[in-house]
Legacy VTK file of the C-alpha trace (Angstrom):
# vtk DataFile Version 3.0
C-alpha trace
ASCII
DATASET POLYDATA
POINTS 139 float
0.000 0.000 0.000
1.103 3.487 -0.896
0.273 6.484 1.790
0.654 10.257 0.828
0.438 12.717 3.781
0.307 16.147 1.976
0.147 18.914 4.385
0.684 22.894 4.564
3.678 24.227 5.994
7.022 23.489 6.902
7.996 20.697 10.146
10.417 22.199 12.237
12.432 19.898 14.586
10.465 19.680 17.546
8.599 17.140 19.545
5.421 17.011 17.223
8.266 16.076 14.530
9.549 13.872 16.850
6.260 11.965 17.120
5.528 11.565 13.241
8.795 10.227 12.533
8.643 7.545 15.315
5.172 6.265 13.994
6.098 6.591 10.144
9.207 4.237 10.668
6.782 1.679 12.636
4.318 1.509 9.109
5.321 -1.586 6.618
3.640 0.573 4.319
5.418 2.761 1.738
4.665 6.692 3.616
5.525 9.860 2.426
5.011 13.988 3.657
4.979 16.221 1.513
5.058 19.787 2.838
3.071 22.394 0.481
2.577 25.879 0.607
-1.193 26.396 -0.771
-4.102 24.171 -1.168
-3.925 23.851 -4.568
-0.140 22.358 -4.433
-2.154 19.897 -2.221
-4.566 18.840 -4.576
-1.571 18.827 -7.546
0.651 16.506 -4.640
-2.670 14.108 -4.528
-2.970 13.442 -8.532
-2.777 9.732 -8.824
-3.753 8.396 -5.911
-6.937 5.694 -5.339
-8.605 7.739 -2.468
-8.152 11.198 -1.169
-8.817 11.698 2.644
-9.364 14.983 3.896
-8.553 15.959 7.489
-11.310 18.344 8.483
-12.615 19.352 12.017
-16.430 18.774 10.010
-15.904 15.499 8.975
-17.090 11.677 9.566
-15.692 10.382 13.546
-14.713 6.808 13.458
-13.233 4.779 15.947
-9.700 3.072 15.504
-11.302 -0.001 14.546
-13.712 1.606 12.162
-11.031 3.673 10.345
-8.951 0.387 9.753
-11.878 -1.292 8.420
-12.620 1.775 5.923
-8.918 1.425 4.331
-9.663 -2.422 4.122
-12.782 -2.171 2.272
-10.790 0.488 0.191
-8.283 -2.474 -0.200
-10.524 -5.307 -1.007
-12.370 -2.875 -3.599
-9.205 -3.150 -5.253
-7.767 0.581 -4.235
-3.363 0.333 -2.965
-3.046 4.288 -2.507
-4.205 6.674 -0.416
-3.807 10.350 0.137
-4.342 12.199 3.248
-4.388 15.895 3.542
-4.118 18.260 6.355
-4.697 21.863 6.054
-3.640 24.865 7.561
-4.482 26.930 10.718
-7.986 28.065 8.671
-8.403 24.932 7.472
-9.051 23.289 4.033
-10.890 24.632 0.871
-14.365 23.619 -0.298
-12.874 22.573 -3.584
-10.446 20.313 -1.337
-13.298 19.039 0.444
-15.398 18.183 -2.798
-12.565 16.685 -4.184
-12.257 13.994 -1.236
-13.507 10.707 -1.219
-13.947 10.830 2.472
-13.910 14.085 4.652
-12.402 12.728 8.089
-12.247 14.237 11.691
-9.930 13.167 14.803
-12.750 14.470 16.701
-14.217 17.864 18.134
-10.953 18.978 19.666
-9.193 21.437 17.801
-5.235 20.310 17.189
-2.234 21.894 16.007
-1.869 21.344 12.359
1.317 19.985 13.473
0.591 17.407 15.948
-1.927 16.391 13.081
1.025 14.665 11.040
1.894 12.829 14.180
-1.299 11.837 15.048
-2.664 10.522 11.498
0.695 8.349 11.290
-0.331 6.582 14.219
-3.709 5.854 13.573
-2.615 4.534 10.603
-0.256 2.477 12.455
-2.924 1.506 14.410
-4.803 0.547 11.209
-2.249 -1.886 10.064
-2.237 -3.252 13.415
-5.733 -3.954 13.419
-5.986 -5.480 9.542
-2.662 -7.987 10.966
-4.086 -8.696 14.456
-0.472 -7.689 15.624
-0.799 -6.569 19.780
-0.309 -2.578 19.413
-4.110 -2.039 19.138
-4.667 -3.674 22.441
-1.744 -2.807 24.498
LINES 1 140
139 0 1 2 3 4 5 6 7 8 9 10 11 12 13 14 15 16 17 18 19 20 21 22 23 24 25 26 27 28 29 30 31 32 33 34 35 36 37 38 39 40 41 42 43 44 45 46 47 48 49 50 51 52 53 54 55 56 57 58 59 60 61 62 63 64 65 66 67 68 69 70 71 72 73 74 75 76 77 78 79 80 81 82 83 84 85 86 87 88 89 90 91 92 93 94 95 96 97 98 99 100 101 102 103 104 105 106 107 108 109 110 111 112 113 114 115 116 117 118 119 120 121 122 123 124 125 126 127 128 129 130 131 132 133 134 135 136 137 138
């Protein structure tokens, strides 16, 4: 599976860094970040992939479990690439948003952009854990 994390702005080093690296070395997966500067260099970084996932505070909740079922119904409908973007500090576009496949939310708390990266790796680690039954999930 192929995994695109396009996001705006630039990661400093710092701890939220710290944190996406750590969970982006644990995915089997072939993961990349690109950094962008507008949202339509995120939509241009996206061209290609199966899916386009949208990171937006109005978007569908799902549990852990739910989210790695999603990208495994992606996967048995025959889909191998996905594309996840996280906006800015005002958020994405509508024409980002209509261009999604799904429009997804970590929930009602607002986070730094930053912390997003770190936070979408490790759910999807937490997704591959799931689909493989490996213990991370339920430690």
């Amino acid at each position: 599976m192929k995994i695109l994390i396009a996001a705006i702005g630039k990661a400093k080093a710092s701890p939220e860094l710290s944190l996406y690296q750590d969970y982006a070395r644990r995915i089997p997966w072939k993961l990349s970040l690109i950094e962008c500067k507008s949202n339509d260099q995120l939509l241009t970084a996206c061209e290609g992939y199966d899916r386009l996932v949208a990171l937006d505070e109005g978007g569908k909740q799902f549990s852990s479990v739910d989210f790695a079922g999603q990208l495994s119904r992606w996967q048995q409908q025959g889909y191998s690439s996905f594309a996840f973007i996280i906006g800015a500090v005002d958020g994405l576009t509508d024409e980002v948003r209509r261009h999604a496949h799904l429009v997804w939310s970590l929930g009602s708390l607002t986070w730094p952009h930053m912390l997003v990266r770190g936070l979408l790796a490790e759910q999807l680690y937490r997704a591959y854990s799931i689909q493989t039954n490996h213990p991370y999930h339920r430690s």
